[in-house]
Every structure is written in structure tokens, then in C-alpha cells.
Gaussian input, Z-matrix of N, CA and C with variables (Angstrom, degrees):
# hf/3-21g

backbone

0 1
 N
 C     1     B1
 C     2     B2     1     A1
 N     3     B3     2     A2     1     D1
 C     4     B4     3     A3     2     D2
 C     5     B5     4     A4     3     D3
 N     6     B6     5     A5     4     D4
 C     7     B7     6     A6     5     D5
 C     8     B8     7     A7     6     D6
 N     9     B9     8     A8     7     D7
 C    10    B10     9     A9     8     D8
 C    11    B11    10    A10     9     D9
 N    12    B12    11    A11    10    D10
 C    13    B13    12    A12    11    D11
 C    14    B14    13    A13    12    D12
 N    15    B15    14    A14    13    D13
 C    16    B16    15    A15    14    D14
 C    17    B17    16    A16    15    D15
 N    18    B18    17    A17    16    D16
 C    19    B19    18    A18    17    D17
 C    20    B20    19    A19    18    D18
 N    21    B21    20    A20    19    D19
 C    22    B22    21    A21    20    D20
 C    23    B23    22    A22    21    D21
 N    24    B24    23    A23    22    D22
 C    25    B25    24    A24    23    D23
 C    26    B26    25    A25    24    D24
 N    27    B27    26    A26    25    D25
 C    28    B28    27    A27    26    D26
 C    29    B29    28    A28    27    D27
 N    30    B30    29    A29    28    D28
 C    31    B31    30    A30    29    D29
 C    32    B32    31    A31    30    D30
 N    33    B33    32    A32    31    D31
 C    34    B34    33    A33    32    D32
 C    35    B35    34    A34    33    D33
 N    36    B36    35    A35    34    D34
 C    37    B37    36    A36    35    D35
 C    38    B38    37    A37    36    D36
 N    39    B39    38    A38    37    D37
 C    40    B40    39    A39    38    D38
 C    41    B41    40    A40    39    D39
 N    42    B42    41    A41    40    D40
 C    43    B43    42    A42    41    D41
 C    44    B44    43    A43    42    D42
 N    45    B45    44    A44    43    D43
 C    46    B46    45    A45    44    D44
 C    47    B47    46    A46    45    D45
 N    48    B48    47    A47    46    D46
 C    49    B49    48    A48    47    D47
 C    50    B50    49    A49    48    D48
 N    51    B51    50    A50    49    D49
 C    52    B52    51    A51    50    D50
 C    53    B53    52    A52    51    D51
 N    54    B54    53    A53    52    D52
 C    55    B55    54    A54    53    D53
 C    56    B56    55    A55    54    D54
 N    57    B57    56    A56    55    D55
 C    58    B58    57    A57    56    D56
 C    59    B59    58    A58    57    D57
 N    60    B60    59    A59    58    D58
 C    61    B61    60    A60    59    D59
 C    62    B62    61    A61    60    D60
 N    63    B63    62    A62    61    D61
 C    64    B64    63    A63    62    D62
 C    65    B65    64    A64    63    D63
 N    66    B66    65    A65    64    D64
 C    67    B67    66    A66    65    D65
 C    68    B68    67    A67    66    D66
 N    69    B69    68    A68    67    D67
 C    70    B70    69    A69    68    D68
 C    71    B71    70    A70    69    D69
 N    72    B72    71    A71    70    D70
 C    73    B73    72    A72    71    D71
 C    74    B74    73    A73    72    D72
 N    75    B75    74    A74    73    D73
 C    76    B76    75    A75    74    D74
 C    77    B77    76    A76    75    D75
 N    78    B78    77    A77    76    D76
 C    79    B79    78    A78    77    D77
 C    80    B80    79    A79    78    D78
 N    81    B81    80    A80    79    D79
 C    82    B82    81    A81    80    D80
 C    83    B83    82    A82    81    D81
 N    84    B84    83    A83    82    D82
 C    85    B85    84    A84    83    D83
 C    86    B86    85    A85    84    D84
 N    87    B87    86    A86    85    D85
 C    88    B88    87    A87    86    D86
 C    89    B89    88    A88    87    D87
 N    90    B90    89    A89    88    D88
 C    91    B91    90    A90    89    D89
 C    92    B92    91    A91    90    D90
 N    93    B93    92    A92    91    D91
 C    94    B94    93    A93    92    D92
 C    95    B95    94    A94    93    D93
 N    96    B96    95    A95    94    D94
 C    97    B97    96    A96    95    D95
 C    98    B98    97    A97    96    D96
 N    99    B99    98    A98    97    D97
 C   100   B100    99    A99    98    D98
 C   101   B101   100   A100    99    D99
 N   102   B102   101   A101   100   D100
 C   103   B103   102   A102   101   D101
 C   104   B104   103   A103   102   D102
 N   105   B105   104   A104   103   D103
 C   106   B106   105   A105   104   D104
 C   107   B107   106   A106   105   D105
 N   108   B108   107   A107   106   D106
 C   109   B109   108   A108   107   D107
 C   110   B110   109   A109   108   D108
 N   111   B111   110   A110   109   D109
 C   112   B112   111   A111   110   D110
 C   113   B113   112   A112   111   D111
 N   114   B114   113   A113   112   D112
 C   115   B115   114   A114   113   D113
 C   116   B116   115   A115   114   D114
 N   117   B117   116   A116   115   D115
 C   118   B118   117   A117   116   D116
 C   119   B119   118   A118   117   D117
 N   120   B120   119   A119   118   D118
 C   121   B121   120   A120   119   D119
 C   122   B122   121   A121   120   D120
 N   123   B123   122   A122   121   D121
 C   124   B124   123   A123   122   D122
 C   125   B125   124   A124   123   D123
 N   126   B126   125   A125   124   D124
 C   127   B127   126   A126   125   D125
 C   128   B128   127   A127   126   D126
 N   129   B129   128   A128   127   D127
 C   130   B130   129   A129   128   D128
 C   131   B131   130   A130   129   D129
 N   132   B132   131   A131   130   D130
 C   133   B133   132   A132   131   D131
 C   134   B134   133   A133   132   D132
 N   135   B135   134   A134   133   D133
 C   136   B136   135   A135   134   D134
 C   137   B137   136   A136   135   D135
 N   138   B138   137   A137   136   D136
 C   139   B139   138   A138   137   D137
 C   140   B140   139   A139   138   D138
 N   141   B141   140   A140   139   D139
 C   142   B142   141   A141   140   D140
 C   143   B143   142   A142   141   D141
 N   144   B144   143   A143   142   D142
 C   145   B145   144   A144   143   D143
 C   146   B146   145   A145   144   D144
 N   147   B147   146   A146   145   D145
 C   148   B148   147   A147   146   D146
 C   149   B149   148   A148   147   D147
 N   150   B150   149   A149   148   D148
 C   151   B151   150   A150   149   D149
 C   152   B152   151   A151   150   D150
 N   153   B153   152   A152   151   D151
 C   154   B154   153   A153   152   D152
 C   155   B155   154   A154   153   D153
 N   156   B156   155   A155   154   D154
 C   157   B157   156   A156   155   D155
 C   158   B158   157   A157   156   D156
 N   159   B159   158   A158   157   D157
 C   160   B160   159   A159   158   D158
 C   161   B161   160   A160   159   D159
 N   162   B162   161   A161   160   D160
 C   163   B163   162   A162   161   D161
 C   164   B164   163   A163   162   D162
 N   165   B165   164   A164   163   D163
 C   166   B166   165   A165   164   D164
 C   167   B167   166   A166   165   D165
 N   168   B168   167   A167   166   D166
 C   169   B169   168   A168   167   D167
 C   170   B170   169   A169   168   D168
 N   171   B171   170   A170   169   D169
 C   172   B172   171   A171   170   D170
 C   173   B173   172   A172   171   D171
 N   174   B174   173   A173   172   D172
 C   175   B175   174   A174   173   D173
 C   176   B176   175   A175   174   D174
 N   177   B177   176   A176   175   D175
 C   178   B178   177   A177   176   D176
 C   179   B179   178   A178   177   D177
 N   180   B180   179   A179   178   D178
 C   181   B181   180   A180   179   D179
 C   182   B182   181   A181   180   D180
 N   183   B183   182   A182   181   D181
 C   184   B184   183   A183   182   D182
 C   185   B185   184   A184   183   D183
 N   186   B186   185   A185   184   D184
 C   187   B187   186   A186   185   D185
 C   188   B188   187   A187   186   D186
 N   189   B189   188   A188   187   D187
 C   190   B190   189   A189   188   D188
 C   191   B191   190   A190   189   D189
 N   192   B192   191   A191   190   D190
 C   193   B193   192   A192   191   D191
 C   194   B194   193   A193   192   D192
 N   195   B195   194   A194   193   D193
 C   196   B196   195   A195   194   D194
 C   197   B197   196   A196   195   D195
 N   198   B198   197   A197   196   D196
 C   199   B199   198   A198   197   D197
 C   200   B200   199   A199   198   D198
 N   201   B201   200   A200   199   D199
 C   202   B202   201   A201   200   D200
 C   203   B203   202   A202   201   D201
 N   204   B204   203   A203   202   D202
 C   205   B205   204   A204   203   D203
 C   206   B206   205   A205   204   D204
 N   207   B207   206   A206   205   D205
 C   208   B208   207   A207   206   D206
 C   209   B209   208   A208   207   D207
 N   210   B210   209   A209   208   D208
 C   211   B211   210   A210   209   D209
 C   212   B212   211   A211   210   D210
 N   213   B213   212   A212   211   D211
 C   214   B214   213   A213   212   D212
 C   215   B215   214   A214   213   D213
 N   216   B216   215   A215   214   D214
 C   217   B217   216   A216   215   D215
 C   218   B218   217   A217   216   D216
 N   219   B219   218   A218   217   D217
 C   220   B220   219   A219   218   D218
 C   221   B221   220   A220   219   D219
 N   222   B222   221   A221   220   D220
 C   223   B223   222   A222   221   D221
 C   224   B224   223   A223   222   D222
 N   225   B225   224   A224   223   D223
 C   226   B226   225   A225   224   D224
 C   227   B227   226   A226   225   D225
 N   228   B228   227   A227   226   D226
 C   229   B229   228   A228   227   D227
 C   230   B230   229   A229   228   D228
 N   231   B231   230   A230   229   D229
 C   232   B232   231   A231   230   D230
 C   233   B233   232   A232   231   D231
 N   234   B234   233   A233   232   D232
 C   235   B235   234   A234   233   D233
 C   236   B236   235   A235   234   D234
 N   237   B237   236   A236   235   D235
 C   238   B238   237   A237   236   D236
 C   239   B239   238   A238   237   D237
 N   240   B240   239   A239   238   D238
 C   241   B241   240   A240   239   D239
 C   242   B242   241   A241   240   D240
 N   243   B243   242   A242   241   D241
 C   244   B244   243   A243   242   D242
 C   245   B245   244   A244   243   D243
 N   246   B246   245   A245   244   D244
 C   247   B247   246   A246   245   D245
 C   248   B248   247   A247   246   D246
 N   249   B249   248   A248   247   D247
 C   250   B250   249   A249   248   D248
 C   251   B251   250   A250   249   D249
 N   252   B252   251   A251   250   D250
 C   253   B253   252   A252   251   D251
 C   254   B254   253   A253   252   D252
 N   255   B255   254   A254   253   D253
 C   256   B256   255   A255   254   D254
 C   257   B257   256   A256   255   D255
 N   258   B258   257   A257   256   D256
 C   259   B259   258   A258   257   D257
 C   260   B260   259   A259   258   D258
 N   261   B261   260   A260   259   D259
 C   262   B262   261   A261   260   D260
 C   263   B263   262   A262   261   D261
 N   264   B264   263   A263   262   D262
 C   265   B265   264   A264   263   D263
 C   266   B266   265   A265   264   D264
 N   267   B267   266   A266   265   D265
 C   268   B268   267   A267   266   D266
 C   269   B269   268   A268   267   D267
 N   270   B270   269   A269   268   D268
 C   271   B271   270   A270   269   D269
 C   272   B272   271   A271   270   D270
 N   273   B273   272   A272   271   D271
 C   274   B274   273   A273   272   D272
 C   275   B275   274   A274   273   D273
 N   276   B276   275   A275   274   D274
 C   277   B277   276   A276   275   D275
 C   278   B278   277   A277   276   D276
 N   279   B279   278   A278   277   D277
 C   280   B280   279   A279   278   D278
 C   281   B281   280   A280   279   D279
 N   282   B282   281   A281   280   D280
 C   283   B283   282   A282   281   D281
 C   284   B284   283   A283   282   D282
 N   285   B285   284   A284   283   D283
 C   286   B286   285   A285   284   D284
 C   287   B287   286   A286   285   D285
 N   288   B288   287   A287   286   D286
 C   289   B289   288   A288   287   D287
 C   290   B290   289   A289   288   D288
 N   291   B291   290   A290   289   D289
 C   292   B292   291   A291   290   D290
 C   293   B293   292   A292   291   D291
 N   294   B294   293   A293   292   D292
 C   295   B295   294   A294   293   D293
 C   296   B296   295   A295   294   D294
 N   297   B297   296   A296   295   D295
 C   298   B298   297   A297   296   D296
 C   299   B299   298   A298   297   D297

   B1=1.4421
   B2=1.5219
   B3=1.1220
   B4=1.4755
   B5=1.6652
   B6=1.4105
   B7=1.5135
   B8=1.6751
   B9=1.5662
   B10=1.2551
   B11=1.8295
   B12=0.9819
   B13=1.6744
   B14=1.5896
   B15=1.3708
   B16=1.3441
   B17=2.2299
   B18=0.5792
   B19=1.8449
   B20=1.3020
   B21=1.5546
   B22=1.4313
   B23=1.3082
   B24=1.7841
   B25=1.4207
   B26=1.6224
   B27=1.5050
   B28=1.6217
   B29=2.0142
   B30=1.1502
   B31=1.4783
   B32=1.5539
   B33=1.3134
   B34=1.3915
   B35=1.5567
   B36=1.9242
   B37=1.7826
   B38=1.5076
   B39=1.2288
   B40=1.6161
   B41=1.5348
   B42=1.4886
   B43=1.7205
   B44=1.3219
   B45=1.4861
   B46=1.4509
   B47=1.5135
   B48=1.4557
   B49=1.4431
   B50=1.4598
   B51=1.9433
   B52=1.0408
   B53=1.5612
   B54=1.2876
   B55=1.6664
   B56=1.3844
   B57=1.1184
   B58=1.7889
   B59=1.5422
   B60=1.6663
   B61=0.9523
   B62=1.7431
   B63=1.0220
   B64=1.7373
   B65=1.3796
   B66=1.2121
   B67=1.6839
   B68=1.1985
   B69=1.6111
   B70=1.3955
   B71=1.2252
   B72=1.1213
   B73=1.2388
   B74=1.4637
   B75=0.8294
   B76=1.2733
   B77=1.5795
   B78=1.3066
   B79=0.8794
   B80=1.7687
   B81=1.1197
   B82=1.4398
   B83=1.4483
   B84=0.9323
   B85=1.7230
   B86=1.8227
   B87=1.1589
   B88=1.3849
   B89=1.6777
   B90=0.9646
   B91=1.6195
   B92=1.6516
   B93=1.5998
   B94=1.2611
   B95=1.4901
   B96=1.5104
   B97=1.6811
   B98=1.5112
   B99=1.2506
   B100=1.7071
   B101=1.3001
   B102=1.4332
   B103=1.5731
   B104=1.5775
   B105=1.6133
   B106=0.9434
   B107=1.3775
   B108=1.5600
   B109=1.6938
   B110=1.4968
   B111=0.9299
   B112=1.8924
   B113=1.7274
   B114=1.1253
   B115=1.1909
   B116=1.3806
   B117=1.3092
   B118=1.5635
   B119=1.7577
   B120=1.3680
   B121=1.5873
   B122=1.5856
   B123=1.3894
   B124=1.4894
   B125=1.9653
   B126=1.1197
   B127=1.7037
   B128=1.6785
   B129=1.3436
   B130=1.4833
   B131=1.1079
   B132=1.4659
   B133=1.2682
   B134=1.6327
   B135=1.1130
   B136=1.2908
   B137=1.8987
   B138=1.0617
   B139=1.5721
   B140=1.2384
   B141=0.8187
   B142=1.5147
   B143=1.4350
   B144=1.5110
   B145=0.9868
   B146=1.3919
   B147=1.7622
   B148=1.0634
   B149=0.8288
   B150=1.6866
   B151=1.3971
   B152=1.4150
   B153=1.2378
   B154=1.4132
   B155=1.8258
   B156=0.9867
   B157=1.6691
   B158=1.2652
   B159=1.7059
   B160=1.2303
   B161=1.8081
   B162=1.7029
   B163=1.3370
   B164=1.1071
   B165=1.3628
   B166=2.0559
   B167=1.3961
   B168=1.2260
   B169=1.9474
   B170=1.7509
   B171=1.1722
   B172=1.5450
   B173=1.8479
   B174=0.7619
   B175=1.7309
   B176=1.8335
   B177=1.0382
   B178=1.7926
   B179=1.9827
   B180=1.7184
   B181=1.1512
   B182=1.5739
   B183=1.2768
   B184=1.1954
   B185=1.3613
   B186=2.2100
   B187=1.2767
   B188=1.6437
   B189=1.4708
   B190=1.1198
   B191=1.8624
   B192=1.2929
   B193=1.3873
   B194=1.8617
   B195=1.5641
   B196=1.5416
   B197=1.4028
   B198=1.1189
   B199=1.7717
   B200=1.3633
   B201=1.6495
   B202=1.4990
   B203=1.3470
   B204=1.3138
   B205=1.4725
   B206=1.7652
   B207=1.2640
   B208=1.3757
   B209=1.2708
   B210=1.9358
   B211=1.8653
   B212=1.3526
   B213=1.4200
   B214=1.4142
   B215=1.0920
   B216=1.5759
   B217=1.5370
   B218=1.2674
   B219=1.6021
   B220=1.4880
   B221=1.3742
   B222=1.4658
   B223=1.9950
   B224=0.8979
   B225=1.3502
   B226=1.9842
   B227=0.8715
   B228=1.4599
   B229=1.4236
   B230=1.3361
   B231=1.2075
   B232=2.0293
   B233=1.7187
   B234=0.8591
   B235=1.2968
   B236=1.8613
   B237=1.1594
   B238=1.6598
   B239=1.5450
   B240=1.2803
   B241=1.7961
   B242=1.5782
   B243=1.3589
   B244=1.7492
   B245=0.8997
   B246=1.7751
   B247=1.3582
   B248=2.0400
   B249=0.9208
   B250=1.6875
   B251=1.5402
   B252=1.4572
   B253=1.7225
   B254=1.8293
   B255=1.0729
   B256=1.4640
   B257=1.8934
   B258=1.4985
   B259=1.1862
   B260=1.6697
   B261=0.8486
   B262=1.8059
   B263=1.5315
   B264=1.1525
   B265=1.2300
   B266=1.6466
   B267=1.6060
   B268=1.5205
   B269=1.6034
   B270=1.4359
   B271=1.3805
   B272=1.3722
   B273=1.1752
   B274=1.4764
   B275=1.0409
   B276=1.5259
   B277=1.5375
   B278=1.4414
   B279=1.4772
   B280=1.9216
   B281=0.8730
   B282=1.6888
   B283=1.2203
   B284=1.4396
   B285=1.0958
   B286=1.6502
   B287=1.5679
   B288=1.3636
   B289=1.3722
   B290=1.7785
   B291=1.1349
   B292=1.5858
   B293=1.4670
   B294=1.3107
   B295=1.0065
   B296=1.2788
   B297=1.4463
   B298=2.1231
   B299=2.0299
   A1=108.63
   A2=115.32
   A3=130.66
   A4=116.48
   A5=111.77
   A6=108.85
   A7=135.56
   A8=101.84
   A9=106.33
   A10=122.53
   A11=144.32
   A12=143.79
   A13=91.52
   A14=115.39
   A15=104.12
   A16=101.85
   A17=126.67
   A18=139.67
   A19=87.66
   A20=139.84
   A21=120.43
   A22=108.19
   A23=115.90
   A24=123.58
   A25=117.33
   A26=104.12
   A27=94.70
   A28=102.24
   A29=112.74
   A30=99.33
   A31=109.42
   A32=123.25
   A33=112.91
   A34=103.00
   A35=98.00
   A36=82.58
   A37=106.57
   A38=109.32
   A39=112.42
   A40=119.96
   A41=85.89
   A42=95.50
   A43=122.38
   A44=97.66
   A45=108.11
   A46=116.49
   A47=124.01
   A48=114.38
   A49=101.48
   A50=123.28
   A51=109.42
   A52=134.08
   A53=96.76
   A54=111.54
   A55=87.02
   A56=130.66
   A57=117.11
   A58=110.47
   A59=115.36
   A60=123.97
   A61=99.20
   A62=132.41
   A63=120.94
   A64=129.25
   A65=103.15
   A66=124.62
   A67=117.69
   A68=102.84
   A69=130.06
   A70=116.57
   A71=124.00
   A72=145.20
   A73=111.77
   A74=143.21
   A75=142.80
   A76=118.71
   A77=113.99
   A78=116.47
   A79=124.78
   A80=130.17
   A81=125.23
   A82=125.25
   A83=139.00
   A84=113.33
   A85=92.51
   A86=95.72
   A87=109.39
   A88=118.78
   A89=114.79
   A90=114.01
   A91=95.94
   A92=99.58
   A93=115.19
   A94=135.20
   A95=98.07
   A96=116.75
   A97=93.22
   A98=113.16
   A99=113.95
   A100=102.29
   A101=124.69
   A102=142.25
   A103=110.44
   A104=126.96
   A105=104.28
   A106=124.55
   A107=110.80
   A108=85.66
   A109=99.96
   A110=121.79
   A111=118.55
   A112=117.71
   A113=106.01
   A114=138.05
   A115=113.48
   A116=147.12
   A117=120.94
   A118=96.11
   A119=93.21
   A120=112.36
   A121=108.15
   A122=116.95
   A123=106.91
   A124=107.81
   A125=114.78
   A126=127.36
   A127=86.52
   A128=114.95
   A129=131.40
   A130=118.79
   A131=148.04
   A132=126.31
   A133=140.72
   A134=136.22
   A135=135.73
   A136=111.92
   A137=127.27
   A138=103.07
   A139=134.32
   A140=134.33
   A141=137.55
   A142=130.33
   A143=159.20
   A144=151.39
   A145=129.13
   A146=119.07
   A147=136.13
   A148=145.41
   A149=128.15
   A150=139.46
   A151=128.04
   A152=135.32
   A153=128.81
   A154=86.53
   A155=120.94
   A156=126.60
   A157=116.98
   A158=116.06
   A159=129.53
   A160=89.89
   A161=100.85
   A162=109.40
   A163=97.19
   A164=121.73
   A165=136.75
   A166=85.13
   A167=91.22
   A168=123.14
   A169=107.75
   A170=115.32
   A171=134.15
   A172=103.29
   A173=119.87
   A174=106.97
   A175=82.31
   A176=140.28
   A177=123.86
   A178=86.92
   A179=96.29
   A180=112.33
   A181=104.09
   A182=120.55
   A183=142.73
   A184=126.73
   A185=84.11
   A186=94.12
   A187=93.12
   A188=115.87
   A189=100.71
   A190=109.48
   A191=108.81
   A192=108.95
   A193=104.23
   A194=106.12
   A195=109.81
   A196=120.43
   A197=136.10
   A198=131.40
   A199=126.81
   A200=101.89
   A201=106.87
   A202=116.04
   A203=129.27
   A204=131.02
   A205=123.16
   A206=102.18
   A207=98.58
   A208=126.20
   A209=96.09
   A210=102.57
   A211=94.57
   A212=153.30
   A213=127.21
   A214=140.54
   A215=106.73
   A216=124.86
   A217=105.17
   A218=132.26
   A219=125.42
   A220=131.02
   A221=107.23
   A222=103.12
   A223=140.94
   A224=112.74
   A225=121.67
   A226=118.76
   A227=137.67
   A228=135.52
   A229=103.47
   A230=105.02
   A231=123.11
   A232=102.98
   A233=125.34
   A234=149.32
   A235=96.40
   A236=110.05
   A237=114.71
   A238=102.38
   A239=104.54
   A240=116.51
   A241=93.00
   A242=97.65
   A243=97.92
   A244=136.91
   A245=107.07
   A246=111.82
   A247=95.35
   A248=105.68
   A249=114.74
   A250=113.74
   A251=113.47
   A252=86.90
   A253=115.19
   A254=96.68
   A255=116.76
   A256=102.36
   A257=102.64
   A258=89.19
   A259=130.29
   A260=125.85
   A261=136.00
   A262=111.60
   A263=117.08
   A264=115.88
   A265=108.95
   A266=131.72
   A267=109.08
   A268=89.39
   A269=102.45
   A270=120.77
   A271=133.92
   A272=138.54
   A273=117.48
   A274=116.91
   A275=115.63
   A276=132.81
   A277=107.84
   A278=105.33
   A279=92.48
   A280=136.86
   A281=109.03
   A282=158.65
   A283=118.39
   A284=119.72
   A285=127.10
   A286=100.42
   A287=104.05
   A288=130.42
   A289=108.47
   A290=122.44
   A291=114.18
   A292=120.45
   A293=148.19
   A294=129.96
   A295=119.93
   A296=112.42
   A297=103.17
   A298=103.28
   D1=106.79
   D2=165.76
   D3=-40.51
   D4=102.96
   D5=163.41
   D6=-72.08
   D7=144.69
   D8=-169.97
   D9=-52.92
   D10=120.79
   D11=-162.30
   D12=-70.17
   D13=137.31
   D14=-168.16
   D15=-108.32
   D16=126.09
   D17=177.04
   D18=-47.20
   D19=143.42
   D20=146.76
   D21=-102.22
   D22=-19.97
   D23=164.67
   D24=-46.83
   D25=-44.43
   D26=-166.68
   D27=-96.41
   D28=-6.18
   D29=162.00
   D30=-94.98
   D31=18.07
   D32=174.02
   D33=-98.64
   D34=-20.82
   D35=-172.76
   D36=-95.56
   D37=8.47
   D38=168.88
   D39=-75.69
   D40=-38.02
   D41=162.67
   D42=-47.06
   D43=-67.85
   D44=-175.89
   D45=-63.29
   D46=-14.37
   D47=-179.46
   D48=-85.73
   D49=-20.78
   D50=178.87
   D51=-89.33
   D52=9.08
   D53=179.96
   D54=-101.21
   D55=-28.85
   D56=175.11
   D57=-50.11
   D58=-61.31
   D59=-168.15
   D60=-72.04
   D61=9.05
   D62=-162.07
   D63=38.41
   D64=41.16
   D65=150.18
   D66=-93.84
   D67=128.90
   D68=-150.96
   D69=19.19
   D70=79.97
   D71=121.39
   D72=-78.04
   D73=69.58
   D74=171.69
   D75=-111.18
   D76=-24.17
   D77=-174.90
   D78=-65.13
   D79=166.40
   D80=-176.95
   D81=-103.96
   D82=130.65
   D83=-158.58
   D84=-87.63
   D85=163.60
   D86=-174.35
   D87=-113.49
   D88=121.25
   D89=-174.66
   D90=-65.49
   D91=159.23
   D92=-178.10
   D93=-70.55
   D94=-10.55
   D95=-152.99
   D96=-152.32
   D97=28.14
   D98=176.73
   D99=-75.95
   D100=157.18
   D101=179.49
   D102=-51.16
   D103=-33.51
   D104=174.74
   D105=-111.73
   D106=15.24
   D107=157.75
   D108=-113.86
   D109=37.10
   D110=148.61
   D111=-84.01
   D112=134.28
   D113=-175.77
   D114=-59.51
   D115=77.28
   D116=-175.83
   D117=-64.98
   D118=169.63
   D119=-171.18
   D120=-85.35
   D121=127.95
   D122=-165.96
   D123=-71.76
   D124=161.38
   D125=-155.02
   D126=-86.47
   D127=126.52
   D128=165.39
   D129=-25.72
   D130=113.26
   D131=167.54
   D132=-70.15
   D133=143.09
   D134=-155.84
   D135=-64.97
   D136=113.48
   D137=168.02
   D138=-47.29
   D139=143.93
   D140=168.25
   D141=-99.44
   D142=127.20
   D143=93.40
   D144=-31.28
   D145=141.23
   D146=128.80
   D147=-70.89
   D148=139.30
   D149=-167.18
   D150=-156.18
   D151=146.79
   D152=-139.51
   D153=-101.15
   D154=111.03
   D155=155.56
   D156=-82.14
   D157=140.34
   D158=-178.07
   D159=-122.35
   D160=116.51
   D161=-171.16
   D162=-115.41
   D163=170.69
   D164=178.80
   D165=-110.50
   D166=172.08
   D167=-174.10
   D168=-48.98
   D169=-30.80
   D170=179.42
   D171=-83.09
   D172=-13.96
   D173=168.20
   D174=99.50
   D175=-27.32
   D176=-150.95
   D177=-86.97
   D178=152.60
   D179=-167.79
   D180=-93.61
   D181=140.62
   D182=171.67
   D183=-54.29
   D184=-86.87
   D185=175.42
   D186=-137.28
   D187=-175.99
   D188=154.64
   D189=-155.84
   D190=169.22
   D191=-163.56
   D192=-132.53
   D193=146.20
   D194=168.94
   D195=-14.87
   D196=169.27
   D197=140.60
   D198=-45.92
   D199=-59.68
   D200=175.38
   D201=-66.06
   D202=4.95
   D203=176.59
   D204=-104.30
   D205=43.70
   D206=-171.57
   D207=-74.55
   D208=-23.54
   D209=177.21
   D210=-80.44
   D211=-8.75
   D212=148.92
   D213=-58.26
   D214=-37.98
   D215=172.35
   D216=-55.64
   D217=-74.88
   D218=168.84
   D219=-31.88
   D220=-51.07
   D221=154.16
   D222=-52.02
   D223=-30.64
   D224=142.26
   D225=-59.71
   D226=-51.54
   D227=167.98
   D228=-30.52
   D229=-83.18
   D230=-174.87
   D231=-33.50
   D232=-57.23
   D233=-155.14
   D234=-66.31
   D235=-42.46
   D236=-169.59
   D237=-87.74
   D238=-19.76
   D239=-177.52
   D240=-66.87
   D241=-80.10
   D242=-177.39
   D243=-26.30
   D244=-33.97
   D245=-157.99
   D246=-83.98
   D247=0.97
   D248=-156.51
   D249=69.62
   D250=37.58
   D251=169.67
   D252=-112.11
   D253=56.98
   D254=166.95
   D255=84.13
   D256=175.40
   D257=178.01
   D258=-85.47
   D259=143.00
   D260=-173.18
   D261=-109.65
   D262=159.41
   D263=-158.58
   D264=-159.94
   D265=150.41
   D266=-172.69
   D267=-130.01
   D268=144.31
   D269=164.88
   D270=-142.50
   D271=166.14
   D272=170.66
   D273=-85.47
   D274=158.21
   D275=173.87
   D276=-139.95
   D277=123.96
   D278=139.51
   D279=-163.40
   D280=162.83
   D281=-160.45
   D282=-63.29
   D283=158.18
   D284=162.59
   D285=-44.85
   D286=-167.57
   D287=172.33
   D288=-132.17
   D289=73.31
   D290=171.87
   D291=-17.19
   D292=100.65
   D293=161.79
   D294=-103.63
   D295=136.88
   D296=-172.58
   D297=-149.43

């Protein structure tokens, strides 16, 4: 179904005949610098570090070790295997950044 071609000339003078008559005008004018169209400033984001997690079969973290320490993290891994406490596994995670 073919739509109607719309005039923008003759709905502009509908406009204008209806602000003659004071139809819809209702609206309120809005100051330029009013409270709500200002922007608050978005909240800093947190830093992050990486760090090598040694997780169990359930995803929850064990232990965990530096970045540069990954052949430790895996020797814990290994180490929890042996011992039989199920299997462990290392991945990255990260973390906040402590700041104090």
C-alpha cells in the first residue's frame, strides 16, 4: 500500500495557524543551563590488575599469584592434583588496585 507524500510546506502552515489560535502552546520553554539537561560528570573508573588464579572444578578461586608468577601458580595447580583435592586449574583474573 502506497503511502501518502507528505507537504512539509502545508504542515508548516498548520503549525503556524495553530500557534495563532494558541493551540498547543502548552509547552514550557526551557532555560538553557537548567539542572536537568546538565550532564553530571561520569564516576572515575577503578584500575585494574592482573593475576594468575588457581581455581577448583567450580570456577571459585583458591589461591592466587603476581603476573610474573605464573610458573608458581601452575605448581600449585599440580601440587593440589597430587594431593587428590580434585582438579585445579590457572587462569587470569582482575582485580581492583588497593590503594591506601
Amino acid at each position: 500500500m502506497a503511502r501518502r507524500i507528505v507537504d512539509r510546506r502545508e504542515l508548516r502552515a498548520q503549525a503556524e495557524a495553530a500557534e495563532k489560535l494558541g493551540i498547543g502552546s502548552s509547552e514550557k520553554p526551557r532555560r538553557e543551563n537548567s539542572p536537568e539537561s546538565a550532564r553530571s560528570k561520569p564516576d572515575a573508573s577503578v584500575r585494574m590488575r592482573v593475576v594468575w588464579g588457581v581455581c577448583d572444578v567450580g570456577g571459585r578461586t583458591v589461591a592466587t599469584f603476581p603476573y610474573p608468577e605464573k610458573a608458581a601458580a601452575l605448581e600449585h595447580a599440580e601440587a593440589l592434583k597430587k594431593k587428590g583435592k580434585g582438579l585445579h586449574f590457572v587462569r587470569s583474573i582482575k582485580e581492583p588496585i588497593d590503594r591506601q
